[in-house]
N, C-alpha and C positions, 0 to 999 in steps of 0.2 A: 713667520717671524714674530717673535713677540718684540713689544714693546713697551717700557716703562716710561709713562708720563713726567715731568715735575711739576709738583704741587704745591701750595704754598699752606702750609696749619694755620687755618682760621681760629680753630677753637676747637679744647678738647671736651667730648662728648661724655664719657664715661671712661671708669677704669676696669669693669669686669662689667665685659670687656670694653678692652681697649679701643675707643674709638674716638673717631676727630671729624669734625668737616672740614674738609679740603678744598682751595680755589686750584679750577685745574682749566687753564685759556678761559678765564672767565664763569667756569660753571662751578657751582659747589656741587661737593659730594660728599656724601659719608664714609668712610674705610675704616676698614681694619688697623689698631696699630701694634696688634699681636707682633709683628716679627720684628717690632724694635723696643724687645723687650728688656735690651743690655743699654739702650742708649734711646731713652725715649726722647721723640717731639715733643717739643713746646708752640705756642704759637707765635707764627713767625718764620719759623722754620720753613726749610726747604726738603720735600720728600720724595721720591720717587716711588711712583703710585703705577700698579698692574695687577689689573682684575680686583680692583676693590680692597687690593693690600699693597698697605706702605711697605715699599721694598727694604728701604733706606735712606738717611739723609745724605745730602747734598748741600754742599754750600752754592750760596745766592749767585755766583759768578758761575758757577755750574750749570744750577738753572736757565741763567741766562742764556749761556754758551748752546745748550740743548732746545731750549726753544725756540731761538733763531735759526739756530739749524731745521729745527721742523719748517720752518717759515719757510727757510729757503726751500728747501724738498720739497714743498708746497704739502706739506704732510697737516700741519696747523688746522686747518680745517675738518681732515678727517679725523683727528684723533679729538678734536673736541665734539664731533658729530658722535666718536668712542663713548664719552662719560654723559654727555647728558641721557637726561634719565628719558624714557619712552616717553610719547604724548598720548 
C-alpha cells in the first residue's frame, strides 16, 4: 500500500531543483518539489509527501483530518519511524 504523508513547507531550498524542507510528525526532511511544478509550495503550506516527492497540496483541515486519522490507526508512529533519516 503506499502512502502519502502531510507535511508542512518549512522553507524552500533551491529552485533547480526544486526542493523544500519539510516538517513531517515532527521530523524535517528535504524533498523534491519537481511535481508541483503548475502550482508550487510556499512555506506554510501543506503537501503530501511519498518517497521524498511532494505529491501535492493540501489544505491545513486536510492535513489535519489525515493525521489524526494516522493517530487513530495507530499508524502515526510508523510513518514518522518512515522519514526520519537512518542513525
Amino acid at each position: 500500500m503506499c502512502l502519502a504523508i502531510p507535511a508542512q513547507v518549512c522553507e524552500l531550498l533551491s529552485h533547480d531543483p526544486p526542493l523544500a524542507m519539510v516538517d513531517i510528525l515532527g521530523v524535517r526532511r528535504k524533498v523534491s518539489m519537481d511535481l508541483l511544478a503548475d502550482a508550487p509550495a510556499m512555506p506554510g503550506d501543506w503537501v503530501l509527501v511519498h518517497v521524498g516527492f511532494a505529491m501535492g497540496k493540501i489544505s491545513a483541515e486536510e492535513a489535519d483530518e489525515q493525521l489524526k486519522l494516522l493517530s487513530m490507526l495507530g499508524e502515526s508512529e510508523a510513518a514518522r519511524e518512515d522519514v526520519e533519516e537512518p542513525r
